[in-house]
C-alpha positions as CSV (number, residue, x, y, z in Angstrom):
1,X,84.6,79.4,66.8
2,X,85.6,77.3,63.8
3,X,88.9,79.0,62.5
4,X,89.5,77.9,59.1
5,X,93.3,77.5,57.3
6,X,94.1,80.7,55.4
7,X,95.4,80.1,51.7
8,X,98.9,81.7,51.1
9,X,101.0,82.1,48.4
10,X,101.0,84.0,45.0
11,X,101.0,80.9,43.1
12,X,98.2,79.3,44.9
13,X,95.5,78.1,42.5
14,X,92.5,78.9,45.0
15,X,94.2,82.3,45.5
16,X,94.1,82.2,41.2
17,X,91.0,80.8,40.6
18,X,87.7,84.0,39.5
19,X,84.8,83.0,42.3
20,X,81.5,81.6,41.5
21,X,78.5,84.3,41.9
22,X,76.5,83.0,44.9
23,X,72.9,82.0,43.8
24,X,71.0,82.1,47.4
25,X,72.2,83.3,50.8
26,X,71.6,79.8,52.4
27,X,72.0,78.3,55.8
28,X,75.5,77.1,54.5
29,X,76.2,80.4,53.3
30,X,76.2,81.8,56.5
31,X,78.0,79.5,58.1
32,X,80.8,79.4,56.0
33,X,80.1,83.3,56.5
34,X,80.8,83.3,60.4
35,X,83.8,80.9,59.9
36,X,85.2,83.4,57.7
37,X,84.6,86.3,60.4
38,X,86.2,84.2,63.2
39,X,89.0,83.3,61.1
40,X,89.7,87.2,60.2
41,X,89.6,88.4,63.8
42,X,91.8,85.3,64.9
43,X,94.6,86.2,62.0
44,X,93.7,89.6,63.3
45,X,93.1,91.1,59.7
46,X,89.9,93.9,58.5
47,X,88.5,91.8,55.8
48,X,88.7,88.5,53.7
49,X,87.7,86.8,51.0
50,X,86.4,83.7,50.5
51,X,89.1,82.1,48.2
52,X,91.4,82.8,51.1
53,X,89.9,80.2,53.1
54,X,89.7,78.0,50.3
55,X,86.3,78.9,49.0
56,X,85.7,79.6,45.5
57,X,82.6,81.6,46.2
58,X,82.2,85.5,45.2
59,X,82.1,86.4,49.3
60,X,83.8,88.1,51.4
61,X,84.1,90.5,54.6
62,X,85.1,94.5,54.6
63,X,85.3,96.8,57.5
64,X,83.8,100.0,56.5
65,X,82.8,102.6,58.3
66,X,83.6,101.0,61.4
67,X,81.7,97.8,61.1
68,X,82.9,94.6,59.9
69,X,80.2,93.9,57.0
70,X,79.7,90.8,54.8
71,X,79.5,91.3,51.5
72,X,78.0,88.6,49.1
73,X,78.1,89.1,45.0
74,X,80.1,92.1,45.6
75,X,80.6,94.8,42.6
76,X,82.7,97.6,42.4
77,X,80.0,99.9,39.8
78,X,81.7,103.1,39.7
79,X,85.3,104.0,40.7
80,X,86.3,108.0,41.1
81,X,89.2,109.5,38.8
82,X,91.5,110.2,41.8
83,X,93.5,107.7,43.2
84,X,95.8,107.3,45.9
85,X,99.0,104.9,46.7
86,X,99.3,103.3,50.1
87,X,101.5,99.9,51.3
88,X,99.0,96.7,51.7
89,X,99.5,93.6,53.3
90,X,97.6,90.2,52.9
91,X,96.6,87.1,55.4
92,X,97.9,85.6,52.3
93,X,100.8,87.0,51.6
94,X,102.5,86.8,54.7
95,X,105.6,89.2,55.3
96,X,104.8,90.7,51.9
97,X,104.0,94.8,51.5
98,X,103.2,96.6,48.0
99,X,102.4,100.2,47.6
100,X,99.1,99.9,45.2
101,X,97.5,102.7,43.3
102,X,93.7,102.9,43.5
103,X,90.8,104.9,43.6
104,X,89.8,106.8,46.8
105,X,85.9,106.6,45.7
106,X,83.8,103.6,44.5
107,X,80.3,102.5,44.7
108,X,80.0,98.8,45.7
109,X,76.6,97.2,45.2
110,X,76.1,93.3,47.1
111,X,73.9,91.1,48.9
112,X,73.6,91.7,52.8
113,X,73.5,88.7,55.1
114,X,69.4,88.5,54.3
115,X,69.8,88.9,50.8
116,X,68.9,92.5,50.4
117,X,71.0,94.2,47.7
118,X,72.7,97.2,49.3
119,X,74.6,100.1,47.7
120,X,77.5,102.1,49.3
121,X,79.6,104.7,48.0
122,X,82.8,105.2,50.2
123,X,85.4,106.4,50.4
124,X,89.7,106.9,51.4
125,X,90.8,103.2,53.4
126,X,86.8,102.1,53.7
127,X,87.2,102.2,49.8
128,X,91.0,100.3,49.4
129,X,89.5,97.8,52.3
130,X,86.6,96.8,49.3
131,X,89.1,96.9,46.4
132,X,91.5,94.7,48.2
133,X,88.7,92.0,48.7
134,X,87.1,92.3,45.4
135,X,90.5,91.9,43.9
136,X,90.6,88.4,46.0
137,X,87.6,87.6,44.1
138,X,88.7,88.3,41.0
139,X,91.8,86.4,41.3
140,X,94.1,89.8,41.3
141,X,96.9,89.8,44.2
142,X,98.9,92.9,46.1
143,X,101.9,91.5,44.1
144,X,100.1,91.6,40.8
145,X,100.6,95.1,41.5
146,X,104.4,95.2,41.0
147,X,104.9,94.9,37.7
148,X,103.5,97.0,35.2
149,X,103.1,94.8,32.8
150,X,101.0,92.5,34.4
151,X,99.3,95.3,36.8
152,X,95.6,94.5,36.7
């Protein structure tokens, strides 16, 4: 079990960088895959993002309908009109809770573990989990959601 240091802080640069679109699920891929996992269930969160372990690769794991799922090249294709607002935390935001506005549906198409492209539609939390993490990848933070200026 190779726990890896999560990234905090809002003004982090890994935390601020946009990810990299992952070519090929590789054999170092994966592995940096199943550190991730370990490191989520040690810190005792329901998903993360690569950039919170200090990769800048577009990667990350959701929990969604009961099953932790890795999620490679991850995009958000459709979001419903209806949204929702609900208090989030972050491994990398220690201490830190923001009521965010988002959309109770979205499709999310990505590359499975094998490299098979997979399509989901979900919805309620298994929907926020997805946004929260595809944020990550996109640089966007919980606190980016404070001000309305800035919101994303």
């Amino acid at each position: 079990m190779a726990a890896l240091t999560i990234q905090t802080g809002a003004d982090n640069p890994i935390l601020r960088k946009k990810t990299e679109l992952i070519p090929k699920v590789t054999k170092d891929i994966l592995k940096m895959l199943k550190d991730m996992k370990d490191t989520m269930k040690e810190e005792g969160g329901i998903g993360i993002a690569a950039p919170q372990v200090g990769y800048s690769l577009r990667m990350c794991w959701s929990t969604f309908n009961g099953k932790c799922t890795a999620m490679i090249n991850p995009e958000i294709t459709w979001k419903g009109k209806e949204t929702d607002i609900v208090e989030e935390g972050c491994l990398s935001l220690p201490g830190i809770d923001v009521k965010v506005e988002r959309p109770t549906e979205i499709t999310v198409r990505y590359l499975d573990i094998k490299g098979n492209e997979q399509e989901r539609k979900l919805n309620g939390y298994d929907a926020r989990v997805i946004q929260h993490e595809v944020d990550h990848l996109d640089n966007v933070l919980i606190v980016d959601y404070q001000n309305p200026l800035t919101q994303p």
